[in-house]
N, C-alpha and C positions, 0 to 999 in steps of 0.2 A: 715435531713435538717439543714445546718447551723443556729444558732442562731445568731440574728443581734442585738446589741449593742452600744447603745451609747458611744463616744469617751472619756477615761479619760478627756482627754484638754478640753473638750466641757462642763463636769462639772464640773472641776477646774471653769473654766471664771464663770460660771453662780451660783458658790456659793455664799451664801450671806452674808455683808459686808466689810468692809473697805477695804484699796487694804492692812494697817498688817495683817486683819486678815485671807486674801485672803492667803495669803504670808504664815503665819503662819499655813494653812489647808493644802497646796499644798508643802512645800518645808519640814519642819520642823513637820507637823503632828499631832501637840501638841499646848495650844492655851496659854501658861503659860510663861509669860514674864522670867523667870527663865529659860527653856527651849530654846526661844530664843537666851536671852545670851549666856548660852553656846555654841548651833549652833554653832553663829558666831566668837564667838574667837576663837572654833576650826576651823571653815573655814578661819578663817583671820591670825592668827598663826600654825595651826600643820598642814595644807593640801600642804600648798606652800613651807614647810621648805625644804631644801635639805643636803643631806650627813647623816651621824649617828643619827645626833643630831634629824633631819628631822625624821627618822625612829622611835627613842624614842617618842619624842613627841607626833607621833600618836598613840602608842603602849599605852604611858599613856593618851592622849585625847579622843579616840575611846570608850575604856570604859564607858564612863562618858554621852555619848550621845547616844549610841547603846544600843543594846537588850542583845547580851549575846558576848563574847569576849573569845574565848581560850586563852592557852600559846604558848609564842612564836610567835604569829601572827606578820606578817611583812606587811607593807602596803606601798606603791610605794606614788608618789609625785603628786599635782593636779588631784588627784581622786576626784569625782564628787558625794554625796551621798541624797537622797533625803528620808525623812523617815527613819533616823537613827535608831529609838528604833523599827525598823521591819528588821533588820541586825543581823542576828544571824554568826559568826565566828567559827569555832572549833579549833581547834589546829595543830601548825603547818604550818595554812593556808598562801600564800605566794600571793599576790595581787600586781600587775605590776605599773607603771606610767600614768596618765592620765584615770583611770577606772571607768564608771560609773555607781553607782548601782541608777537606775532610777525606785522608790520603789512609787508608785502614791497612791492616799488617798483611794483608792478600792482595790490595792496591799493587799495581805495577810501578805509576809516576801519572803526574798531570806534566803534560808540557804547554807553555803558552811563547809561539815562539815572535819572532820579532814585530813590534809595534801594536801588538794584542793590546787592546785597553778592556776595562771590567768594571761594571757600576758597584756603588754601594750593596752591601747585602746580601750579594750575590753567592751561593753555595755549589761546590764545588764535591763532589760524593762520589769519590773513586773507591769503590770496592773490592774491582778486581784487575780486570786489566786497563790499560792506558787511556788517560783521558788528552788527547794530541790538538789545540786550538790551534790554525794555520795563520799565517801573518797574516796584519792588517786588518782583524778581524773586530769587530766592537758588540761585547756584553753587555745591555744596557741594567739599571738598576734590577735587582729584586728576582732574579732569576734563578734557577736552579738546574745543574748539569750532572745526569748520573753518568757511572761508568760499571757494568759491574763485566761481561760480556768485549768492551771495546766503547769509544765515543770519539768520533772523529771529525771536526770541524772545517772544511776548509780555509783556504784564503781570503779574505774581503769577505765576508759574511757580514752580515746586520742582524742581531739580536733582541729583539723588541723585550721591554721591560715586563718583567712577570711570567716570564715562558720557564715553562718545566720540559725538560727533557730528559724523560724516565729512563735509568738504566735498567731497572727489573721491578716486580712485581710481588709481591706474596699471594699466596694461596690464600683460602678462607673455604679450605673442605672440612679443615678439621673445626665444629662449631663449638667445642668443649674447652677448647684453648682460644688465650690472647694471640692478633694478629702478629705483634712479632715473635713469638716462639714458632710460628709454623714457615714453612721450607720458602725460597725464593725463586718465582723462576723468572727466567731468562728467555727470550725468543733469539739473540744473539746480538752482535754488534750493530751501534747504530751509525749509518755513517750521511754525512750531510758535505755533499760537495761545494766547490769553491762558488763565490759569486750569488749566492743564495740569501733573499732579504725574507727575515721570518718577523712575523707583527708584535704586537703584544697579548697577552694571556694566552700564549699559544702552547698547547701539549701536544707533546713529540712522543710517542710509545718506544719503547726498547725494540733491533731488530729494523727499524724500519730505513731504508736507503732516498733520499733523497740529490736529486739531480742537480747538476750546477743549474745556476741562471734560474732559479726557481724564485716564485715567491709565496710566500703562507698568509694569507689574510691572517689581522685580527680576528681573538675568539675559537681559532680552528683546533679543533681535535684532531692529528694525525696518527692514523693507524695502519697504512698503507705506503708501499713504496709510492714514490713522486716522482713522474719521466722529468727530464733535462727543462729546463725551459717552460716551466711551467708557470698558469697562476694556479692557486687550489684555495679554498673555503670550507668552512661549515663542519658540522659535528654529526658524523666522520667528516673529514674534508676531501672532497670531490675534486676532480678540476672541471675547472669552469673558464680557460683561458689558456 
């Protein structure tokens, strides 16, 4: 049975004081006027710069407010980061324009570990526990990665552009109320093994275990574990290979 969940945003609002210190739980994670500052100058100087110089700046900003920082790491322009010191980078890692790592105060950490690259766009919605990408792995543009439960990526993975990979769900029992006031549920960690090429516009449900060596057509709905070795299709997606 799914477990049902109250919504991050639902205790972001209902935490208690001020609308900084609100600010300070939910955006920043940290309640230390020191902290703050920093945020912000990196948000107000290194996230909007553009060209070389744009690149450097984050390269040396990032450190200074995040968790753990490889070499080498390049970071694209107007990226979005919420809970920096829950951002661990590895090396190498290569992060697109407009990316956002959306790390909530119940978020564990995103890791993206060595030679990860990430397209344009791409959202990143760690809720609850760990969002862990394995080396080598490539996020193409416009994609979306929940965590709320667990989300686990392999090694060398191929990410086709416009896939969602749902960490959880909301109900719609209650028909009196807006869909996000009511509960989230969870069917549990999704995990996706090494070596696994998934297409474009492909949807991953929460919960669902996928095999190494696997591969997801285009188009495909997944709502079902996927043996080792697979190919699969279609909405649900089957295997067919």
């Amino acid at each position: 049975m799914p477990e049902k969940i109250n919504g991050a945003i639902q205790n972001q609002l209902s935490h208690s004081g001020n609308p900084l210190k609100k600010y300070q739980y939910s955006v920043i994670g940290r309640s230390s006027i020191k902290d703050l500052i920093l945020y912000e100058m990196f948000t107000l100087f290194c996230i909007p710069a553009s060209g070389k110089a744009g690149v450097m700046l984050r390269r040396l900003g990032l450190p200074i407010v995040s968790a753990q920082i490889g070499k080498s790491v390049t970071i694209g322009r107007d990226n979005f980061i919420l809970q920096p010191h829950k951002l661990y980078l590895g090396n190498n890692v290569t992060v697109g324009d407009k990316v956002t790592f959306g790390i909530k105060p119940d978020g564990e950490r995103i890791v993206l570990s060595d030679n990860v690259s990430v397209g344009d766009r791409t959202i990143f919605n760690c809720t609850g526990a760990v969002v862990m990408i394995g080396k080598g792995t490539r996020i193409a543009n416009d994609c979306r990665l929940g965590s709320l439960k667990e989300l686990t990526v392999g090694s060398f993975c191929n990410i086709g552009q416009f896939t969602c990979i749902s960490g959880a769900s909301h109900t719609y029992s209650g028909l009196d109320k807006p869909i996000i006031q009511q509960s989230i549920i969870s069917k549990g960690p999704t995990i996706i093994e090494d070596n696994v090429r998934i297409g474009e516009h492909v949807t991953i449900l929460e919960g669902v275990h996928i095999g190494e060596n696997s591969t997801i057509a285009d188009y495909s709905l997944v709502n079902k574990d996927v043996p080792p070795h697979s190919l699969v299709a279609g909405t649900p997606a089957q295997v067919c290979g």
